[in-house]
N, C-alpha and C positions, 0 to 999 in steps of 0.2 A: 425622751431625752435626745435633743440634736447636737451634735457636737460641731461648734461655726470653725474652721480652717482659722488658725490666725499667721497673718501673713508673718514670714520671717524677714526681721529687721536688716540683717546682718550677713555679711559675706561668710563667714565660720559656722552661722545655723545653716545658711542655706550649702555651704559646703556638707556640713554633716549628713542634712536628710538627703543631696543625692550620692553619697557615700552607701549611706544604711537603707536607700530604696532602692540600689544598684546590688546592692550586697543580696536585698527583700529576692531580686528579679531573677538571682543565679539558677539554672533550671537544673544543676546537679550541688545542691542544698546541703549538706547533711547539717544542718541548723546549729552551728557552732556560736550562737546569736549574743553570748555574751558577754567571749572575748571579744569579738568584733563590736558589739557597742559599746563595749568597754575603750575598747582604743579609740572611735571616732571622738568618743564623745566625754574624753579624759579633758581636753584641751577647752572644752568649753567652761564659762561661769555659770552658777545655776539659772539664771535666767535665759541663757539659749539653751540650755538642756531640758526645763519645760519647755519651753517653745516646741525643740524638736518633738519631744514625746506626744506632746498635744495635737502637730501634724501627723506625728504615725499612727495616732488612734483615729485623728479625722480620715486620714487616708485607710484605714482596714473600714471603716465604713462607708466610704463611699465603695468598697474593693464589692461591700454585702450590696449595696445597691447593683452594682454592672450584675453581679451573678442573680438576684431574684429578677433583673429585664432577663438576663438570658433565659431562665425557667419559664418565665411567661411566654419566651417565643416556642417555648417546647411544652405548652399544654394543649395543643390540637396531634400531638405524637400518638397516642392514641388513639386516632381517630384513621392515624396512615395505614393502609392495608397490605397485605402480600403485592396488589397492584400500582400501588404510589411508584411514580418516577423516581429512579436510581438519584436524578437529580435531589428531590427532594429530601432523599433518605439520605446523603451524601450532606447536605446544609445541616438537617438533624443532627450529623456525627461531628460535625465543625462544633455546633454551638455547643455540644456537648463539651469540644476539648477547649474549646474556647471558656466555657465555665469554670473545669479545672483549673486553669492556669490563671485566672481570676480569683476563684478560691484559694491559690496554693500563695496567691500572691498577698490577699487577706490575711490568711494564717501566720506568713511571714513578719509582714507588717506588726501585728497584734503578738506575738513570739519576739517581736525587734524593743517593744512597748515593756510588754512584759520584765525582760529582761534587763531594760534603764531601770523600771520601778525595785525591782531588787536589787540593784546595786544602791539606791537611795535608800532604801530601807537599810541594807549596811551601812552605810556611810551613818545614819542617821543615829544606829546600832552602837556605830563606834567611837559615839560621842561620849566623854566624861562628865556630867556635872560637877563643877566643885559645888564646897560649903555654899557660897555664897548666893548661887544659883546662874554662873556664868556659863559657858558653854567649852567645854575644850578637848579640843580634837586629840584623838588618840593615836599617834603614828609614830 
């Protein structure tokens, strides 16, 4: 299953995703992910709120793609000895943290996803039906 990027229409989705990709990028995190997509993304109609969500799932996989290139450039690691150049064992420790911060950037993104879909699940939660089979919000 590919998930295609859909472009964002609108100055307010693309306001959000670099909100909540700038939020993704904070490198001292403590993942408070869902007041913060709460408040970006109070402001939107539901149709840029999938939008967004759809870019932040296409972006944690495109995040899985950079990090399995990176893995592939570290499967000859093994192969390096007590005698490999500092250089080369030095590029080794790069791609490594360059991975993590890849991955943490993934995790974020997907943790950013996650946390719109529960709030629509509430929302959706805290709908009334009447008798007649109308739809009415509960607030």
């Amino acid at each position: 299953m590919s998930a295609q990027p859909v472009p964002p229409s609108d100055k307010g989705t693309l306001s959000a995703l670099r909100q909540i990709k700038a939020f993704a990028k904070s490198p001292d995190l403590d993942c408070g992910c869902s007041s913060v997509i709460g408040e970006v993304m109070v402001n939107l109609v539901p149709r840029q709120r999938a939008v967004v969500a759809q870019e932040l799932f296409s972006s944690a996989i495109r995040q899985r793609t950079k990090v399995a290139t990176l893995l592939e450039l570290l499967r000859e690691l093994d192969q390096l000895g007590s005698a490999t150049d500092v250089g080369e064992l030095e590029e080794a420790a790069l791609i490594f943290d360059d991975m993590a911060q890849q991955a943490r950037l993934g995790s974020q993104l997907l943790r950013a996803f996650s946390a719109n879909q529960k709030a629509v699940r509430r929302e959706i939660a805290s709908w009334n039906l009447s008798p007649a089979g109308t739809v009415e919000a509960s607030r």
